[in-house]
N, C-alpha and C positions, 0 to 999 in steps of 0.2 A: 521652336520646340520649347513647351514652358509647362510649369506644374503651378497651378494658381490652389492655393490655399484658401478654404472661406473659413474667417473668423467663427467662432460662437458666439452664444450670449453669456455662455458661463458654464463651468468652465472655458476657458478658452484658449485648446487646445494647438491653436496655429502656430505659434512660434515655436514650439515642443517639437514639434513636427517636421517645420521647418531645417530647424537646425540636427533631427536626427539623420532627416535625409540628406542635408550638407554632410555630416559625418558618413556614410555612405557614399560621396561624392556625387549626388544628386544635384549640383552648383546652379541649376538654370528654375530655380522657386519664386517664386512671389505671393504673400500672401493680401487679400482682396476682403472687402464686405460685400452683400448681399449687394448693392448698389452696382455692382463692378460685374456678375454675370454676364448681364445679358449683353458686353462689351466683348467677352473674349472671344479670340478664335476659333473654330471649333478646328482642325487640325493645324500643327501636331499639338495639340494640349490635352493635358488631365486638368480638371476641376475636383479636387477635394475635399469631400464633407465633412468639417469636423463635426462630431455628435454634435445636436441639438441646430446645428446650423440651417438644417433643411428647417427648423418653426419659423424660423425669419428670413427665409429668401423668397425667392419667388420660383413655383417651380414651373411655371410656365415659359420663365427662361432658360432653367435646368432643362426642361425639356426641348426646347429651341435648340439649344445647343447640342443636346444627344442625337437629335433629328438631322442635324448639319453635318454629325461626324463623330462630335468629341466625344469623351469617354471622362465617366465619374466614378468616385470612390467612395466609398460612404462607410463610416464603420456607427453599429449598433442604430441604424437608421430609424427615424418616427414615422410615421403614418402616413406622410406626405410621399416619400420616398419607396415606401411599402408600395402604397398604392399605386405608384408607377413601375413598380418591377411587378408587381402582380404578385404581390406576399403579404401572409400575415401576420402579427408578434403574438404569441400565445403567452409572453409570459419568460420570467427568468428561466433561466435553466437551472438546476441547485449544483450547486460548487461540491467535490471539484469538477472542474473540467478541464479535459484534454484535447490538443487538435491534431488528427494525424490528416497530412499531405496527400492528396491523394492521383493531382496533375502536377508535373515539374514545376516549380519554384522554391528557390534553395537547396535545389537537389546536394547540394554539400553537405547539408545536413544528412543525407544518408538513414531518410526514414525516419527520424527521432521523431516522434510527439513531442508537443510543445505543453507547460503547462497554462492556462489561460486565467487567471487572477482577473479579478475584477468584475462589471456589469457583463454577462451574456445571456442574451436573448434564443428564445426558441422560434424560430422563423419555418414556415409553411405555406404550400407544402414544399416536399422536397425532390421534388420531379421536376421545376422550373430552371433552366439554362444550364451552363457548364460547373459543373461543381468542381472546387479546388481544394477545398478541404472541407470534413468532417469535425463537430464536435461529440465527445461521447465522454462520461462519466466513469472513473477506473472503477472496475468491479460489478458494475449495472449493467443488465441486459434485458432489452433492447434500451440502447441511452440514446443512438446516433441522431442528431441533429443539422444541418446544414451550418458550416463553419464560416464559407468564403465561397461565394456564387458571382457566376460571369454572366449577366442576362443583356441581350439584344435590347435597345431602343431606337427606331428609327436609322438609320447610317452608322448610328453610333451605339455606346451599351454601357453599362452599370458594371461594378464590381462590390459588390456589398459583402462588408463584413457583418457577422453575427455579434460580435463582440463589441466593446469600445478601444479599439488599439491603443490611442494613446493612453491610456487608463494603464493596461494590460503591461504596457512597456515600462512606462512610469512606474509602476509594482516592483515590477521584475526588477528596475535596474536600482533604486530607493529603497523598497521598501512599501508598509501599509503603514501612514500617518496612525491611524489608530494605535499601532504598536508604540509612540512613542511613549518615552519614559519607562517601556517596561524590562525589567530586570529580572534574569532567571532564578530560581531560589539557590544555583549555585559560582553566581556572581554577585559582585558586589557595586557594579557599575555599568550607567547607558554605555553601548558602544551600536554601532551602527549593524551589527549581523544580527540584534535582536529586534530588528526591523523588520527581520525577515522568519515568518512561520516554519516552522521544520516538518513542509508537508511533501515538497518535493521527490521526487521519484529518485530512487538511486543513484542512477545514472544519468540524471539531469544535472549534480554538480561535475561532471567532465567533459557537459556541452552546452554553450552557452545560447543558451535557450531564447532570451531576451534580445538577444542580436539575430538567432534566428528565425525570430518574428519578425525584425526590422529586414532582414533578408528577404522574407516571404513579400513586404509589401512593396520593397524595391525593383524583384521581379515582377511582380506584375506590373507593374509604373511602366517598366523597361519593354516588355512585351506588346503593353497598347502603342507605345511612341514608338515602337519599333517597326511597327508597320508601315512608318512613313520614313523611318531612317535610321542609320545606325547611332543607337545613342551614345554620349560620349560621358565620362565621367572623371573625376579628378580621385587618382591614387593616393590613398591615405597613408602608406610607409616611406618615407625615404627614399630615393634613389629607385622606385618601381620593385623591392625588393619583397620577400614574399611576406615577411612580418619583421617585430623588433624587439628586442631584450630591452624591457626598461628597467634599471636599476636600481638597488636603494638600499641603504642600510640606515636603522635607528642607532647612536650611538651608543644612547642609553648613557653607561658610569664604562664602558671602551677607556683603553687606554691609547693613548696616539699609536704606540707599536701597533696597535690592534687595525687601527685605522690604516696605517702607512702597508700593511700585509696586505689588506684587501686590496687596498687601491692599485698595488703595485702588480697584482694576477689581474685585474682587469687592465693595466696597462698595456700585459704583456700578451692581452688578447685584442687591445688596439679596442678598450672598452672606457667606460667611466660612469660615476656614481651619483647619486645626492645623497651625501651624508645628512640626517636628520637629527640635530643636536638639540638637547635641553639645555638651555642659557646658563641656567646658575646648579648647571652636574654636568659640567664637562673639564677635560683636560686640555680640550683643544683651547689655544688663545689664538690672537691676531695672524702671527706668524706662521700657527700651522696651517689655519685658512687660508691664507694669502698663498703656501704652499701647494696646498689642495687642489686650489684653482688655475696654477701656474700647471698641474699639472693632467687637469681638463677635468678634472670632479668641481662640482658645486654644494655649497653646504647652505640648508636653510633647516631653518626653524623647528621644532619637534616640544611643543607647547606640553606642559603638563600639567592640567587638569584633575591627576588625581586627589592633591591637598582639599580640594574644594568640591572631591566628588558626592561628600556627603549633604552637600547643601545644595541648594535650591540651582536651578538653569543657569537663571541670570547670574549665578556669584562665579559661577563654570565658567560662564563666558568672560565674566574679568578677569578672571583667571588665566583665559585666553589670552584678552586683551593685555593683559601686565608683563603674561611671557613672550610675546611679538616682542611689545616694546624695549624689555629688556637684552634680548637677543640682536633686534637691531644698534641697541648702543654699546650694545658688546662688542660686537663685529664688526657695525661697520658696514653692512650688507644691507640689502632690497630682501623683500620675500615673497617668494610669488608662487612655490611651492611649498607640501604643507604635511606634515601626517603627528598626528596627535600620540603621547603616550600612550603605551594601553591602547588605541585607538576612542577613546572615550567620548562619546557624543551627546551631549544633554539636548534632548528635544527630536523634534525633526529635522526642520529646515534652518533652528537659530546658527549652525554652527556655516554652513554656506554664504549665508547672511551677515554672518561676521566678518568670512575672507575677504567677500564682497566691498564692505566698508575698507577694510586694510589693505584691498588692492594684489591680493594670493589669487592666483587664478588657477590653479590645478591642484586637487585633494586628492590623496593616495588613502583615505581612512578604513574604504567600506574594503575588508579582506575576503578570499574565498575559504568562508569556515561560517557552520554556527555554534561559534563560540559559545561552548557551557550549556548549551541546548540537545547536542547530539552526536554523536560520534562522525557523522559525514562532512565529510570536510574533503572540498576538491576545488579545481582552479576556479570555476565558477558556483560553488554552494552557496554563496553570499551573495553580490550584486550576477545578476545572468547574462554575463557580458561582457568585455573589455576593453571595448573600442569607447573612446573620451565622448559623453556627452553632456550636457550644459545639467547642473541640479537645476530642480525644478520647483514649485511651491504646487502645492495641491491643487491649486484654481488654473494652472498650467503657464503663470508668469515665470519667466527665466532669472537666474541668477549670471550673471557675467563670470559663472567657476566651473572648471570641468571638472565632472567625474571622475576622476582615471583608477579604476577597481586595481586593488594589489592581488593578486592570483595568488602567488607560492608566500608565506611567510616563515623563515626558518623555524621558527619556535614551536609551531602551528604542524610544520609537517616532520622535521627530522630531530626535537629533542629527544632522548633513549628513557624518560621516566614518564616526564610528568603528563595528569592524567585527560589532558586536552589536544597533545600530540600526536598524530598520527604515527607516529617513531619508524618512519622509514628509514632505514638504511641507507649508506653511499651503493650500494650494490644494486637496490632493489630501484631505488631513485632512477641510477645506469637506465634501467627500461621506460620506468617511469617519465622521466624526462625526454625519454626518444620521442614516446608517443604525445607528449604536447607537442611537440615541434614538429614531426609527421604531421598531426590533425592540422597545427597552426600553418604550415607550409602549403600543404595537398588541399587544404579543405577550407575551414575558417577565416585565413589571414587575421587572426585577433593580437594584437601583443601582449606579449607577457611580461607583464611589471611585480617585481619579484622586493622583497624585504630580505637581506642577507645581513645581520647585526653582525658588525665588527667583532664586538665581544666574543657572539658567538661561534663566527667564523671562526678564529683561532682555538677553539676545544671543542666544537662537533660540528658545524657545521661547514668546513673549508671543502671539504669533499664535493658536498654538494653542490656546493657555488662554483666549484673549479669544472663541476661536466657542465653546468648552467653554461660558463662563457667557452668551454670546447663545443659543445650542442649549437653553439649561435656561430661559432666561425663554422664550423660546417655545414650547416644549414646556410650561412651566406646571410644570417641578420646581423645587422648594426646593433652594437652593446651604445644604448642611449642611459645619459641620465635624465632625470625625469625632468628637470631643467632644460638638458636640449629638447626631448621631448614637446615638451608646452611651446620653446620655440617654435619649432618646425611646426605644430598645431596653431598657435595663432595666427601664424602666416597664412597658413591653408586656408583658415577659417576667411580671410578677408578675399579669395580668390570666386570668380564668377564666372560661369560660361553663358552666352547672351549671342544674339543674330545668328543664331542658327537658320541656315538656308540649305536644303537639297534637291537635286535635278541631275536626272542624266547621272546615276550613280555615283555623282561628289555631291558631300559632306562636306561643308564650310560652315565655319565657328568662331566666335571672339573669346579669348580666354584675358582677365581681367582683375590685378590682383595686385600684392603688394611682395616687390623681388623678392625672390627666397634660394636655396638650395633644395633639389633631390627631388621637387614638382612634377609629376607625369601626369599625363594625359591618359583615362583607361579609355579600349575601343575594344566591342568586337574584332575576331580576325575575322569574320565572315558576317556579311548582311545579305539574307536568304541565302541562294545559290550562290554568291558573290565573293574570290577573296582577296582581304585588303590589300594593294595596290600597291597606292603610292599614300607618300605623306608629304604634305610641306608646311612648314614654318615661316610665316610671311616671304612665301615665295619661292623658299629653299627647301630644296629636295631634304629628308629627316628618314634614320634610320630607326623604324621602332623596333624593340624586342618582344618576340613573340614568345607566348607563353600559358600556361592554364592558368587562371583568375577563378576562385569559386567554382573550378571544376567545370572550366569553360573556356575554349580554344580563345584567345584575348591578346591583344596589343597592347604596349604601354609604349609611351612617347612621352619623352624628356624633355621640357621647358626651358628654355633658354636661363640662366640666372639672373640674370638682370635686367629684366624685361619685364613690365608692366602691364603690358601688354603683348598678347601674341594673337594674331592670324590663324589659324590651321584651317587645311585642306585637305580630305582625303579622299581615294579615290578606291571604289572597287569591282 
């Protein structure tokens, strides 16, 4: 079972792609040039078109291969590709565009339209194969277009997007590079939510829309290989659990009481934090750190860029560069985690590019709000999404930095004045907060990585931080700081599932990776008629927990820790 990836010419969208389906737990990828087609297996594999891919391949081997069996994906497809599904491009479609569902995939999402940014094409006619989704224009009638079509070739068959996904996704979860640099007339500084246009649909910031795009194409991945077997995938929370409180507080000018208060209710809910400190405006020193950590919080970096916001990128970024350095010889400490004053961002990609150099590998900056642009602000208004994926450069090369979107920021949802806050209440919060954690449990599995300022905490915001870690012991998620967090994610990220083999209703798999804690195996509990069985772990009988996944009868199976490798066998 493999998902072979064809490179582009440019952009080149393969590693993007790559690693959003790893986040996904899609682990058994390779990505392939044109040269490499007419090698692969035709079952159980997808071949993968990144846009522009099919001008430089051969599609007499694409076709070979659909003829054998396999199954291709193609998004915003050219001419080559047209002409083998028996379509034509008529032509952009004009923006906006929306795409509603219209065959199950991601049925968790629960009917949401999706908003589509980017290149999308008008394809014809629309009476060719299974249609999976629709695009249509808010407000325009008749707009409806072909969004996602399932068309026959040979043994095998196509699934063509109308759009450019990777493009689409990229938008969603960054931003539109065009926006950089731009500043609303009632701020005074880049920050990364003016990345993002304030066209969205209301109720698009309370569902992360951007992850369920990445859902929609995981489904279908899973349904073509799924014909041959049940597919396996690697659980992205903890210990198989249903999502994760990630935690965080900016110091800001906090006084240590401030700090020792929070830390000390997340203790007592068997939680912990990343304090985010400005090097030269804090009260904390060596001892309180050391303290910190002794008692499972971690403190990194919280750069302030505002001094230098009036000048130019580059003077931002030494800006940058000055308060690292400073804060490392302050403390004493590594920095690997990262979120900026103000969340301040000159440029697009320069500020990824920098962590990159300095060796920070997860940014908490892009929040859910557009800051000074418009009163909607919800877990996902900003980046459409939460789940950690790699920034990205426009041309689709990767930065070695995760994304990790901040969803709730105190200041942003519960200050009682000022005029950028949503000024929820602890009361109203009380429901408010049920219903992320419902959606995030029942439906989504997204984490929630939350900004609680110390300061704040102690004069209006404690309320709300304290249902924050009641809501997660009850709901059964682990209070992470964003430190263990990136742990637990680079580990993941090094893990692989490889020789897949099925016959005689067992599924056998190599899983392949670097030891960790809390690693589960996802499975179907049912492949067709069939329900899971048995499990083994190099041999030995394995008890999975059975449970809904994305709203879908699911196994999870727990990895040994210290194991580098594992065997699995199941049987149904």
């Amino acid at each position: 079972m493999r998902i072979f990836i064809l490179t582009g010419p440019g952009p080149d969208w393969a590693p993007y792609l790559e690693a959003a389906l790893l986040a996904r737990g899609l682990a058994f990828t390779e990505t392939i040039d044109a040269r490499d087609v007419a090698a692969i297996p035709a079952k159980p594999s997808v071949l993968i078109l990144t846009p522009g891919s099919d001008a430089v391949c051969s599609m007499e081997a694409v076709q070979a291969f659909l003829e054998r069996g396999g199954h291709a994906v193609a998004f915003a497809p050219g001419t080559p590709l047209l002409q083998l599904a028996g379509l034509e491009d008529r032509g952009s479609k004009p923006a906006p565009v929306r795409m509603r569902i219209i065959r199950p995939a991601a049925s968790y999402g629960r009917g949401h339209t999706l908003p589509v940014p980017g290149n999308v094409r008008l394809l014809h006619p629309a009476d060719r194969g299974t249609v999976h989704a629709l695009l249509y224009q808010p407000g325009v009638f008749p707009s409806e277009s072909l969004g996602i079509v399932e068309i026959p070739v040979g043994r095998g068959g196509m699934t063509l997007f109308a759009y450019d996904f990777p493009q689409c996704l990229f938008r969603l979860r960054q931003g539109d590079p065009e926006r950089a640099g731009f500043i609303p007339p009632d701020d005074g500084v880049q920050r990364p939510s003016h990345l993002f246009a304030p066209v969205h649909g209301e109720t698009d910031a309370w569902t992360p829309v951007a992850d369920l795009h990445l859902g929609v194409l995981c489904d279908l991945l899973r349904r073509s290989l799924g014909r041959c077997g049940p597919v396996p995938a690697l659980w992205h929370i903890p210990r198989g659990k249903a999502s994760a409180l990630i935690y965080s507080g900016d110091e800001d000018h906090a006084d240590v009481a401030s700090n020792d208060a929070e830390m000390k209710d997340l203790e007592r809910h068997e939680g912990a934090m990343t304090l985010f400190v400005i090097p030269d405006s804090t009260h904390s020193v060596r001892e309180h750190v050391r303290d910190y950590a002794r008692r499972g919080h971690a403190v990194s970096v919280h750069p302030n860029l505002h001094p230098a916001s009036k000048k130019s990128d580059s003077e931002q970024i030494q800006q940058a560069v000055s308060q690292i350095a400073l804060f490392r010889e302050k403390f004493g400490l590594g920095v690997r985690t990262v979120r900026n004053h103000m969340t301040i961002w000159p440029g697009f990609t320069e500020i990824p590019a920098l962590w990159e150099r300095e060796g920070i590998r997860m940014d908490t900056n892009y929040f859910g709000s557009r800051l000074m642009q418009c009163s909607q602000v919800g877990p996902y208004s900003g980046p459409a999404g939460c789940i950690p994926l790699p920034f990205a450069r426009p041309d689709g090369r990767l930065f070695r930095v995760w994304q990790q979107p901040t969803s709730i920021a105190d200041d942003l949802w519960f200050h009682p004045t000022v005029d950028y806050s949503m000024k929820i209440s602890p009361e109203q919060f009380e429901v408010i907060g049920r219903r992320l954690f419902e959606d995030s449990t029942q439906c989504f599995h997204e984490p929630l990585c939350v900004c609680i300022h110390p300061g704040n905490y102690t004069r209006y915001s404690g309320p709300q931080g304290r249902s924050l870690m009641r809501l997660a012991r009850e709901f059964d998620w682990p209070i992470l700081s964003v430190d263990q967090w990136l742990e637990f994610w680079e580990c993941r990220d090094s893990w692989r599932l490889a020789d897949y083999e099925v016959a005689d209703r067992q599924a056998c798999f190599t899983c392949r990776g670097r030891p960790g804690r809390g690693f589960c195996i996802h499975l179907p509990a049912r492949w067709g008629p069939h329900k899971l069985s048995e499990v083994r772990l190099d041999g030995s009988k394995a008890e999975p927990a059975f449970r809904s996944c994305f709203q879908e009868d699911s196994a999870l199976i727990p990895l040994p820790e210290a194991a580098p490798e594992v065997e699995v066998a199941v049987s149904y």
